[in-house]
LUMLUMZA-681850 format. One record per residue: residue in one letter; x, y, z of N, C-alpha, C, CB in turn. Coordinates in Angstrom, 1 decimal, m for minus. Glycine has a CB too. Layout:
<sites>
a|X|Y|Z|X|Y|Z|X|Y|Z|X|Y|Z
...
</sites>
This chain:
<sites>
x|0.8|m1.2|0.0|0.0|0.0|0.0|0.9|1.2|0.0|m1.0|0.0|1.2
x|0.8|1.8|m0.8|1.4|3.4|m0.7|0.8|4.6|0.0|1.4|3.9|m2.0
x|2.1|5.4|0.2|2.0|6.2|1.4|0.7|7.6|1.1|3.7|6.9|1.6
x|m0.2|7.5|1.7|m0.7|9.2|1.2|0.4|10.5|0.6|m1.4|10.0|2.7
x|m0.3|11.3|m0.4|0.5|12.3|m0.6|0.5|13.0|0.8|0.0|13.2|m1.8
x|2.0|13.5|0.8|2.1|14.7|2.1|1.2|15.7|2.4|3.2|15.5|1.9
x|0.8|16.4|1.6|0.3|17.7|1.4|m1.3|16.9|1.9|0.7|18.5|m0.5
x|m1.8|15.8|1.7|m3.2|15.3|1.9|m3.1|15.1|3.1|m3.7|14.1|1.3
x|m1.8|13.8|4.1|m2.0|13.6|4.9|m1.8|14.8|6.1|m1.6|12.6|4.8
x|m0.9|16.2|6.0|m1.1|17.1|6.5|m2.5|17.6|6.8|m0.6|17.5|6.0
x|m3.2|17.9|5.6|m4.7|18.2|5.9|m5.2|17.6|6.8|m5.5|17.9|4.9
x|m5.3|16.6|6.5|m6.3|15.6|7.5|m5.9|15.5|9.1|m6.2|14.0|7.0
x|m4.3|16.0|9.3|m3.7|15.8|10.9|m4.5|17.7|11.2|m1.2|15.5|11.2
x|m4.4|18.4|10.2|m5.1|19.7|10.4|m6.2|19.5|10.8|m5.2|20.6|9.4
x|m7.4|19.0|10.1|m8.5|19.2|10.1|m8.6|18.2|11.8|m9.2|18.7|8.5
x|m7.9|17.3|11.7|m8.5|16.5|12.7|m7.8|17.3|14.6|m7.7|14.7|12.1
x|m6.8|18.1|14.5|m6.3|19.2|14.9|m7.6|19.8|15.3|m5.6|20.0|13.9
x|m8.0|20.7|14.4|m9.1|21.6|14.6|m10.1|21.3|14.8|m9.4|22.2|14.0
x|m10.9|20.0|14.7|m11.8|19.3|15.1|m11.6|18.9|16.6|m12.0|18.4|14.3
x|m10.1|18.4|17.4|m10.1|18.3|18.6|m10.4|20.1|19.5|m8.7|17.5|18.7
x|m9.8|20.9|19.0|m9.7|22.5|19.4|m11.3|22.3|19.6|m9.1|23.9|18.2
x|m12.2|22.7|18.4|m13.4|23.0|18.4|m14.6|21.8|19.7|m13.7|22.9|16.7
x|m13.5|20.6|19.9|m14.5|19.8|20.5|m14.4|20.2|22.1|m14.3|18.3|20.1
x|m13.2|20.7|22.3|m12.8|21.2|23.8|m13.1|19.9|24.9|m14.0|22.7|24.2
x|m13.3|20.2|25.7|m13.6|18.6|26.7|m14.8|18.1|26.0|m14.1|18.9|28.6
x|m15.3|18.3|25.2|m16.4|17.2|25.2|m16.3|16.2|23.7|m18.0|18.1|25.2
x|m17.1|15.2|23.6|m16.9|13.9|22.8|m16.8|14.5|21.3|m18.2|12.7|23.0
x|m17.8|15.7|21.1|m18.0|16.3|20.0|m18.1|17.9|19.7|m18.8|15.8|19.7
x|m17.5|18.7|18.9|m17.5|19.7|19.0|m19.0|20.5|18.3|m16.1|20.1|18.5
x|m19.7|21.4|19.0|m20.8|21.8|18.6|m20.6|22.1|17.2|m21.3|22.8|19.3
x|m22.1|22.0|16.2|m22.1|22.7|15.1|m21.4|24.0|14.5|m23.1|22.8|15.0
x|m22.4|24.6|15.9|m22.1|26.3|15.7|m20.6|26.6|15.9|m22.9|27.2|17.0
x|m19.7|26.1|16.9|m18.3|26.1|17.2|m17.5|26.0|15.6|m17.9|24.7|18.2
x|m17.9|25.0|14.9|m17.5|25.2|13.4|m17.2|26.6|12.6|m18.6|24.6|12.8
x|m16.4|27.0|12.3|m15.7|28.2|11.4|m14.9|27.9|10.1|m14.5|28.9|12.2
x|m15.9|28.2|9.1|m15.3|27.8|7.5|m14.0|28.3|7.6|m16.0|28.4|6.1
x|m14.0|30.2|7.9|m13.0|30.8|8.0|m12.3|30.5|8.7|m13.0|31.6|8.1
x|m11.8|29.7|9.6|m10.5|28.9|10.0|m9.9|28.0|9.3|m10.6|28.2|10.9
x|m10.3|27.3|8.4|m10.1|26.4|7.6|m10.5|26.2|6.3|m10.3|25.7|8.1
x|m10.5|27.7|5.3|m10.7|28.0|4.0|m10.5|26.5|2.8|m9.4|29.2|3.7
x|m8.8|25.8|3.5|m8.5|25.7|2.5|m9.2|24.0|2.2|m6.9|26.1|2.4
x|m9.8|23.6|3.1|m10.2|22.6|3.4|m11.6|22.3|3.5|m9.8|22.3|4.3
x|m12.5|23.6|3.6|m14.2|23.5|3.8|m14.8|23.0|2.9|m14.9|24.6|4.0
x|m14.2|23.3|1.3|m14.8|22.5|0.2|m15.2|21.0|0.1|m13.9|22.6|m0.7
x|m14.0|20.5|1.1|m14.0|19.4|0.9|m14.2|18.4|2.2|m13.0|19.4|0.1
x|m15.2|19.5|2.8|m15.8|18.6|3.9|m17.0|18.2|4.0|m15.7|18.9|5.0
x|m18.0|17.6|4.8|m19.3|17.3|4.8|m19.6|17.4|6.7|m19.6|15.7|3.9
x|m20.4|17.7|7.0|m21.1|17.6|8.4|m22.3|16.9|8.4|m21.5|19.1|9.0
x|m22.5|16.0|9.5|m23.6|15.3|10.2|m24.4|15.7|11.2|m23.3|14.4|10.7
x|m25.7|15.8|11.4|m26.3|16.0|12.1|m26.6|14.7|12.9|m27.1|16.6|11.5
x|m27.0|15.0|14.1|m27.5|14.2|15.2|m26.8|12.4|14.4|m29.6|14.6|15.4
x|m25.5|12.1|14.0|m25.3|10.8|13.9|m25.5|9.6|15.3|m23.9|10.9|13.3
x|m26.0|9.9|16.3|m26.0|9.1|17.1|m27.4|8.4|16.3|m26.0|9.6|18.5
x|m28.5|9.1|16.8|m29.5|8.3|16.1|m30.4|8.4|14.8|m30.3|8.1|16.9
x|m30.0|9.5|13.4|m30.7|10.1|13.2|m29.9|10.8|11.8|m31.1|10.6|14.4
x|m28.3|9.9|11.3|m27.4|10.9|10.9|m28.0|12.0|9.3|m25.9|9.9|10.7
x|m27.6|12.7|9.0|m28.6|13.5|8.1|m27.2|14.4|7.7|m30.2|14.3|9.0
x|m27.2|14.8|6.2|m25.8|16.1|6.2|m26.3|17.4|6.2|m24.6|16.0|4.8
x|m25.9|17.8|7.5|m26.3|19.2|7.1|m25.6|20.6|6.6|m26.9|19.5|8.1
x|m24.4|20.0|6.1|m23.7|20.5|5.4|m22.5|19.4|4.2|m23.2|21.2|6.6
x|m22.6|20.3|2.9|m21.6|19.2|2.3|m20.6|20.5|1.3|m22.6|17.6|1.0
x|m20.0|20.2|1.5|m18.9|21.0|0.7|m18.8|21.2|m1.1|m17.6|20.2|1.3
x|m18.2|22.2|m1.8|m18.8|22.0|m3.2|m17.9|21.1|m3.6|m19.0|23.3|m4.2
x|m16.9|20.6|m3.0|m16.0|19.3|m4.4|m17.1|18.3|m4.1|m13.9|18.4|m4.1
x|m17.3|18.0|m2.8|m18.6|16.6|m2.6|m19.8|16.8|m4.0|m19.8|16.9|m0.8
x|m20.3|18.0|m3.8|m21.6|18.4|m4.6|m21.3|17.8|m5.9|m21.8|20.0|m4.7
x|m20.2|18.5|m6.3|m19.6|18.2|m7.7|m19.4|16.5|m7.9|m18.0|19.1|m7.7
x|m18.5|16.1|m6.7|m18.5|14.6|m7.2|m19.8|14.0|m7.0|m17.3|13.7|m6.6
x|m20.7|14.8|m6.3|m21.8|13.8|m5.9|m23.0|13.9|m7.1|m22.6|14.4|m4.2
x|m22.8|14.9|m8.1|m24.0|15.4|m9.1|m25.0|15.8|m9.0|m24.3|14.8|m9.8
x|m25.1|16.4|m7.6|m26.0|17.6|m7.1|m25.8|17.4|m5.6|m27.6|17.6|m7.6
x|m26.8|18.4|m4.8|m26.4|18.7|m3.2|m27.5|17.6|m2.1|m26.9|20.8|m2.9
x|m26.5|17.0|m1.9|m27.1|16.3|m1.2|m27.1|16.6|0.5|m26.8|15.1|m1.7
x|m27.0|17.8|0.5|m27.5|18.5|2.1|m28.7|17.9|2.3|m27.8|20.3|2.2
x|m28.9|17.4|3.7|m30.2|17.6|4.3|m30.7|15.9|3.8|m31.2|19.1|3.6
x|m29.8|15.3|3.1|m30.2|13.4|2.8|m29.7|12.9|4.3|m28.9|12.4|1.1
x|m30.7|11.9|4.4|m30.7|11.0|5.4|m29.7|9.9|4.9|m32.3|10.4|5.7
x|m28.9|9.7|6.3|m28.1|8.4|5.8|m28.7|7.5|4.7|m27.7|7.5|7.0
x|m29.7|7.1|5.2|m30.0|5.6|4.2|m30.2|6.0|3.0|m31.3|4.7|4.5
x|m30.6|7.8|2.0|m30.7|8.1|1.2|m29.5|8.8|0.6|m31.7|8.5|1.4
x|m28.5|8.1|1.2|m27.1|9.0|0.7|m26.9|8.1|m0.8|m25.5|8.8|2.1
x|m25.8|8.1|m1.8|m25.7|7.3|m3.0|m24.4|6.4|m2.4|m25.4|8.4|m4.5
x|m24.4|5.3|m2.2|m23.5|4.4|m1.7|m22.3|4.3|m2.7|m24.2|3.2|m1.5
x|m22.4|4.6|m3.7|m21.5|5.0|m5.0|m20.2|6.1|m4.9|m22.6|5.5|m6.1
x|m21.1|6.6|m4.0|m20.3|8.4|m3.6|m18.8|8.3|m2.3|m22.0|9.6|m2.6
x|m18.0|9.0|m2.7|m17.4|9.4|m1.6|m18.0|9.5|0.0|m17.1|10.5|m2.1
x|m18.9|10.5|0.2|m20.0|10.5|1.0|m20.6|9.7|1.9|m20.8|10.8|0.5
x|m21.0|8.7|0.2|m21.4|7.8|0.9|m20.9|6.6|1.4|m22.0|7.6|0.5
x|m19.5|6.0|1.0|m18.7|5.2|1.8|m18.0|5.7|3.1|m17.8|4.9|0.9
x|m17.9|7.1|3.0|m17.9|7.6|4.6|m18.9|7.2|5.3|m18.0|8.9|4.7
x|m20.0|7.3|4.9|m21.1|7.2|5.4|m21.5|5.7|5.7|m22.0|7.9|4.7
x|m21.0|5.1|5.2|m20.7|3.4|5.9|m20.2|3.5|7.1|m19.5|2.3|5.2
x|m19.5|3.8|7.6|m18.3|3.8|8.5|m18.6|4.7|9.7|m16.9|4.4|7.7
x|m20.2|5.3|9.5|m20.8|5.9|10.4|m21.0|5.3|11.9|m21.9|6.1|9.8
x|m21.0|4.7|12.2|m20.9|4.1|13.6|m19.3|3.6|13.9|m22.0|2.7|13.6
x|m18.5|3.6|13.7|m17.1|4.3|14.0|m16.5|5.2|14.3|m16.6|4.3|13.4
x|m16.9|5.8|13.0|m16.6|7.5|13.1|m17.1|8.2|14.3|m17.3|8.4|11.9
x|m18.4|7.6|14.8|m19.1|8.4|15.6|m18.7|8.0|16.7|m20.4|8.5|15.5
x|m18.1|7.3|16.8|m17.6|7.0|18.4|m16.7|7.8|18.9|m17.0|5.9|18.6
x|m16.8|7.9|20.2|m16.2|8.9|20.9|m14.6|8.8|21.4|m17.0|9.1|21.9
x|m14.3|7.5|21.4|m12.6|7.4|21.0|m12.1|8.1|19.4|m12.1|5.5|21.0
x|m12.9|7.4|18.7|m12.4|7.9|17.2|m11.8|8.9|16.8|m13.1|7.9|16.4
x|m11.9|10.6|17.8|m11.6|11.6|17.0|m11.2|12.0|18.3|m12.5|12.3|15.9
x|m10.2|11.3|19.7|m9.3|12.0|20.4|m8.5|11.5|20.9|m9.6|12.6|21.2
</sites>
């Protein structure tokens, strides 16, 4: 298996960085705590979940998603995500991700 590009796997120790900042002591950092303008170079190419404990839904998706997704799929309920998609193989992995070891 080959190594991620540098420049990618930087992002992701960033983003995952600023996702611990924004989560402060707790398991998850609030919606609202979220700031595009902290992280310009990366907001394109993110997506947000709503209530993923029971209920996950995006209530935010970034425009390279849009783009690879072939239209906006804000506001789709997990089960109506395209399993085909970027998005949506994240979105497999939803009860992992959401755990509260996973992102500290």
């Amino acid at each position: 298996m080959t190594e991620p590009h540098p420049r990618e796997r930087r992002l992701v120790l960033r983003l995952l960085d600023y996702w611990r900042q924004m989560a402060d002591e707790r398991d998850w950092p609030q919606p609202e705590a979220v700031d595009p303008t902290a992280i310009p170079d990366m907001w394109t190419f993110c997506f947000m979940v709503d209530d993923p404990k029971r209920a996950p839904r995006l209530s935010y998706v970034g425009d390279y998603h849009k783009e690879m997704y072939g239209s906006d799929p804000t506001g789709l309920a997990f089960h109506e995500v395209q399993k085909d998609t970027l998005i949506g193989r994240s979105m497999s992995f939803i009860s992992a991700m959401f755990s509260p070891r996973a992102c500290r």
